[in-house]
C-alpha positions in Angstrom: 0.0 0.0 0.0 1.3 3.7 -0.2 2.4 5.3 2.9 1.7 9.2 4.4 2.8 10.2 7.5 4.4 13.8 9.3 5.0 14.8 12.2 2.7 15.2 15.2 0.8 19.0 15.3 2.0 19.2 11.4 0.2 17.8 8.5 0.2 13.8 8.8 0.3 13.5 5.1 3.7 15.4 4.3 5.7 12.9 3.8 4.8 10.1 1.0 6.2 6.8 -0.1 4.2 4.9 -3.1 5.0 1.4 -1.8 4.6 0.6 2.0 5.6 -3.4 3.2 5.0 -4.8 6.6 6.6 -8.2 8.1 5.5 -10.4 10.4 7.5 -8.6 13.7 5.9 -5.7 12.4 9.3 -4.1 10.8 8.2 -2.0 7.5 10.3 -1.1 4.4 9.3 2.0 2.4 9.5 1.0 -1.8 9.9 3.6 -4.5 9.6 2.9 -8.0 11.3 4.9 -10.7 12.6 4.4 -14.4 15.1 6.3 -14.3 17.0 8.5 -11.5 16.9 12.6 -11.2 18.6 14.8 -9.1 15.6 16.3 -8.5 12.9 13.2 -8.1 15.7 11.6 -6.0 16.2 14.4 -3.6 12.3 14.3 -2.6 12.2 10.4 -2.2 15.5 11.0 0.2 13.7 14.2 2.1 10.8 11.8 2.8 12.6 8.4 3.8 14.5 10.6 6.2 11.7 11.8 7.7 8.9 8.5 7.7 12.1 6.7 9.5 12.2 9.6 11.9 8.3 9.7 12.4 7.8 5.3 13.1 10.5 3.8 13.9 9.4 0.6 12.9 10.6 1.6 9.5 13.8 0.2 9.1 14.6 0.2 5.8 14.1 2.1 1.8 14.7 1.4 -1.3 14.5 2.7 -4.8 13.6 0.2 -7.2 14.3 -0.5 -10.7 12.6 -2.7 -13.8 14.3 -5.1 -14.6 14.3 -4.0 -18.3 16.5 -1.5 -17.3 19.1 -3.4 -18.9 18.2 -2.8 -21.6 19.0 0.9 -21.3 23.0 1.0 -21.2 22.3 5.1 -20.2 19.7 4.5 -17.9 21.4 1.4 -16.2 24.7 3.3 -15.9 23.0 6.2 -14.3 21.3 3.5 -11.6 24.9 1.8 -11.1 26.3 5.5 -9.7 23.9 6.2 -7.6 23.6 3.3 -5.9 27.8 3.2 -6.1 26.9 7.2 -4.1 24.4 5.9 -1.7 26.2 2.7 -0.7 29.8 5.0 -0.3 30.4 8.2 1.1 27.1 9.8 0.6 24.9 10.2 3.4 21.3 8.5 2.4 18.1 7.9 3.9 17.2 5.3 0.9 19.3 2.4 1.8 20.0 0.5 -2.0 18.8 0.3 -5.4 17.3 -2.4 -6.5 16.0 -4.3 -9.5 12.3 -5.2 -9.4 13.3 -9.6 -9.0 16.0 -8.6 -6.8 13.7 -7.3 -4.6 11.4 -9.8 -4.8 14.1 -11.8 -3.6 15.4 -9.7 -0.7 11.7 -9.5 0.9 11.4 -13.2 1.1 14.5 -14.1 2.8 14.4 -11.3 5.0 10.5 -12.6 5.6 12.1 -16.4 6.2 14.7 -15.2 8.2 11.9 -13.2 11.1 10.2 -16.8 10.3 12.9 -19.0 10.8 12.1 -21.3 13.7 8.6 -20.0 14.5 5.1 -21.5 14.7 3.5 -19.7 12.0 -0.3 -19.4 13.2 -2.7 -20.3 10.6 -4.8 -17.6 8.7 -7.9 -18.9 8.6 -9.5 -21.3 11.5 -13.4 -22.4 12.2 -14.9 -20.2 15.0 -14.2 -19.5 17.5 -10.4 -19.0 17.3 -8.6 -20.0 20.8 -5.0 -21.2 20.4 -1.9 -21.1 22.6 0.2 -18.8 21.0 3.7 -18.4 22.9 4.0 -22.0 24.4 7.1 -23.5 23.1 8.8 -20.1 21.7 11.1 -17.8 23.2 9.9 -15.0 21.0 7.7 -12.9 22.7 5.8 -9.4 22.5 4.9 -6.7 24.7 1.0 -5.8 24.3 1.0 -1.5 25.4 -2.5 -1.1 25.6 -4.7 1.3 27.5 -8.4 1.8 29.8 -10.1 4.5 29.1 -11.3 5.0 32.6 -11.9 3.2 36.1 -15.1 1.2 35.2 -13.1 0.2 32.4 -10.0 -0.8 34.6 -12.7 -2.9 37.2 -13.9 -4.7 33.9 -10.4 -5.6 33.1 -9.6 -6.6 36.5 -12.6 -8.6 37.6 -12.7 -10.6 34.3 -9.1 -10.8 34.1 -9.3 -10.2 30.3 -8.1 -7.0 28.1 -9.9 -7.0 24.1 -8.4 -5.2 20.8 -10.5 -4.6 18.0 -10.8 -6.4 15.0 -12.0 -5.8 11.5 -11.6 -2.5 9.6 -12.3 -0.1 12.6 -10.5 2.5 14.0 -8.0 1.5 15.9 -8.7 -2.4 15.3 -5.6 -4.8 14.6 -4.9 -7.2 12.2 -4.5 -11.3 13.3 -0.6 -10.8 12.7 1.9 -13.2 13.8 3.4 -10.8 16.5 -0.3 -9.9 17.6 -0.3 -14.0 18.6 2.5 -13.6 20.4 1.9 -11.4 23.3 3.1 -12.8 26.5 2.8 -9.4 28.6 0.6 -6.3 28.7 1.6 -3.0 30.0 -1.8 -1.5 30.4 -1.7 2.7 30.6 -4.0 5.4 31.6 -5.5 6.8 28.6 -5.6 10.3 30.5 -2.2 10.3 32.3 0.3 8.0 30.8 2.5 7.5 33.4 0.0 5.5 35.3 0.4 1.7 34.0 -0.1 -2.0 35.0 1.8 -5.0 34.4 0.5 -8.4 33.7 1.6 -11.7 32.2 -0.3 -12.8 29.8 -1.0 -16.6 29.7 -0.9 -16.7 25.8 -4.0 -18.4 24.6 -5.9 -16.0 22.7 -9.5 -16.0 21.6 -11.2 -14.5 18.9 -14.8 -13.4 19.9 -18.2 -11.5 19.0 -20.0 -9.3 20.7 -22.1 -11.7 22.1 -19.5 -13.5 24.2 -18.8 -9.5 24.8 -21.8 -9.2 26.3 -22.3 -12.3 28.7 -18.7 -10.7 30.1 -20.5 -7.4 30.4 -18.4 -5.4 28.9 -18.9 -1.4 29.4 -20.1 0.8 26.5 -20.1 -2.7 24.2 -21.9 -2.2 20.6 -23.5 -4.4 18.5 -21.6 -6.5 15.7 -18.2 -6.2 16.4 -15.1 -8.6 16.7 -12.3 -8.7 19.3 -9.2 -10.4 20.2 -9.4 -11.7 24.1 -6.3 -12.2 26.1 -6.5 -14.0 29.6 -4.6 -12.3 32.2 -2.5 -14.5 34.7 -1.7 -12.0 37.1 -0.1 -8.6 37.6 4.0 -8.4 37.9 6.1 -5.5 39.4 5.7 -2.6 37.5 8.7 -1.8 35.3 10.2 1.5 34.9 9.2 2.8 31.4 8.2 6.0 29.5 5.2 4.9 27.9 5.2 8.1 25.7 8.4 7.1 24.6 7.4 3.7 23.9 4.4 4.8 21.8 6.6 7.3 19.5 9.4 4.8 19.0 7.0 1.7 18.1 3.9 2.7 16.9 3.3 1.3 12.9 2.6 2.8 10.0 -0.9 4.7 10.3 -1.2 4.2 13.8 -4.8 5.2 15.4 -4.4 7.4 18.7 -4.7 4.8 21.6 -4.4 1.5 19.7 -2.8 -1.0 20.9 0.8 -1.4 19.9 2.6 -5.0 19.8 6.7 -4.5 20.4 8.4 -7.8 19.9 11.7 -8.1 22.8 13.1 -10.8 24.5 14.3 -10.3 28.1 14.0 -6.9 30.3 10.9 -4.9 28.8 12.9 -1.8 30.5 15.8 -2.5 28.0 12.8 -1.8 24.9 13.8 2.2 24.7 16.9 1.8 24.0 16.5 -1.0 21.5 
């Protein structure tokens, strides 16, 4: 998909990338497409990779991609050769290689079998409901930052020992990602004041439900026809030291919907995820 994003209190849509790709640990590559390279077109797809890898630092990588025919076009092809000899040298550059169209192709499925390597891929599609065990048997794990909204929120959470994202297309709703499967904790934040947060283990089995099941839990403010992902708290853990605000700006995806849940993949201290 194509990507917009600026800075907060500035227009959101500044900065533009045609071609937006997200793996499974939720890393995301920014793609731009050209058939041949100009100063001037090339100096605006460097002013916004700077910036979208400033503004979500999930974005780890960019890349300006080439057809394949190219090679076909000695002047063309020679002009692509020195800039990606610049870009790759002495020149400083947001956009991190040139690429031809296959070897692309190529790139994003080993770097896609390398996050994979090792892992229980969860299947896309199961018979309802969905209830599986998602972090059993795997060391890699993610941190769930979610928030309440408000204390008869918090007493919903803490009485049913339970905490729901959205599904679907809403606002704010997730997709059924791999890392989304493998939450093992939740730091749960104040939506008013972000420096008040719980900590809970999570006990990694993971059910998708409607809003009937929604109901017979009782949950506040609950409307008809929606979808949501139920984790099962185990019990609240010492609460670490961590900036949540910080947390939110340095992970939060592509297109992120104020007060969605984020999903950070980490292995060890959760204190440590700042300075990752």
């Amino acid at each position: 998909m194509e990507y917009r994003n600026g800075y907060p209190e500035f227009d959101l849509k500044q900065f533009y990338a045609p071609f937006y790709i997200e793996f499974h640990n939720g890393e995301g590559w920014l793609l731009f497409s050209s058939n041949s390279i100009r100063k001037d077109r090339m100096n605006n797809q460097q002013w916004s990779s700077y910036h979208l890898k400033q503004i979500a630092n999930n974005i780890t990588k960019a890349y300006l991609i080439m057809p394949d025919e190219i090679v076909n076009n000695e002047k063309e092809k020679k002009i692509a050769e020195n800039y990606q000899k610049c870009i790759t040298g002495k020149m400083y550059s947001a956009i991190d290689d040139v690429c031809y169209q296959s070897e692309m192709v190529k790139l994003i499925e080993e770097h896609s079998l390398e996050i994979t390597k090792g892992l229980k891929v969860l299947p896309l599609k199961q018979k309802e409901p969905l209830v599986y065990d998602a972090v059993a048997e795997n060391e890699y794990e993610s941190l769930l930052l979610g928030c309440y909204r408000d204390e008869e929120h918090l007493k919903w959470i803490l009485t049913t020992m339970s905490y729901n994202v959205r599904l679907n297309s809403r606002k704010g709703a997730v997709k059924n990602t791999y890392i989304v499967g493998q939450a093992s904790k939740l730091l749960l934040y104040n939506q008013q004041k972000h420096n008040i947060y719980k900590y809970f283990a999570l006990s990694g089995k993971i059910e998708k439900v409607n809003d009937e099941k929604m109901k017979k839990l009782l949950y506040p403010n609950l409307h008809d026809g929606r979808e949501y992902l139920l984790y099962q708290l185990v019990q609240e853990l010492s609460s670490p030291k961590i900036n949540v605000d910080k947390l939110i700006e340095k992970y939060k995806p592509a297109k992120w919907a104020l007060y969605a849940p984020i999903f950070i993949s980490f292995h060890g201290d959760i204190e440590d995820l700042e300075n990752m």
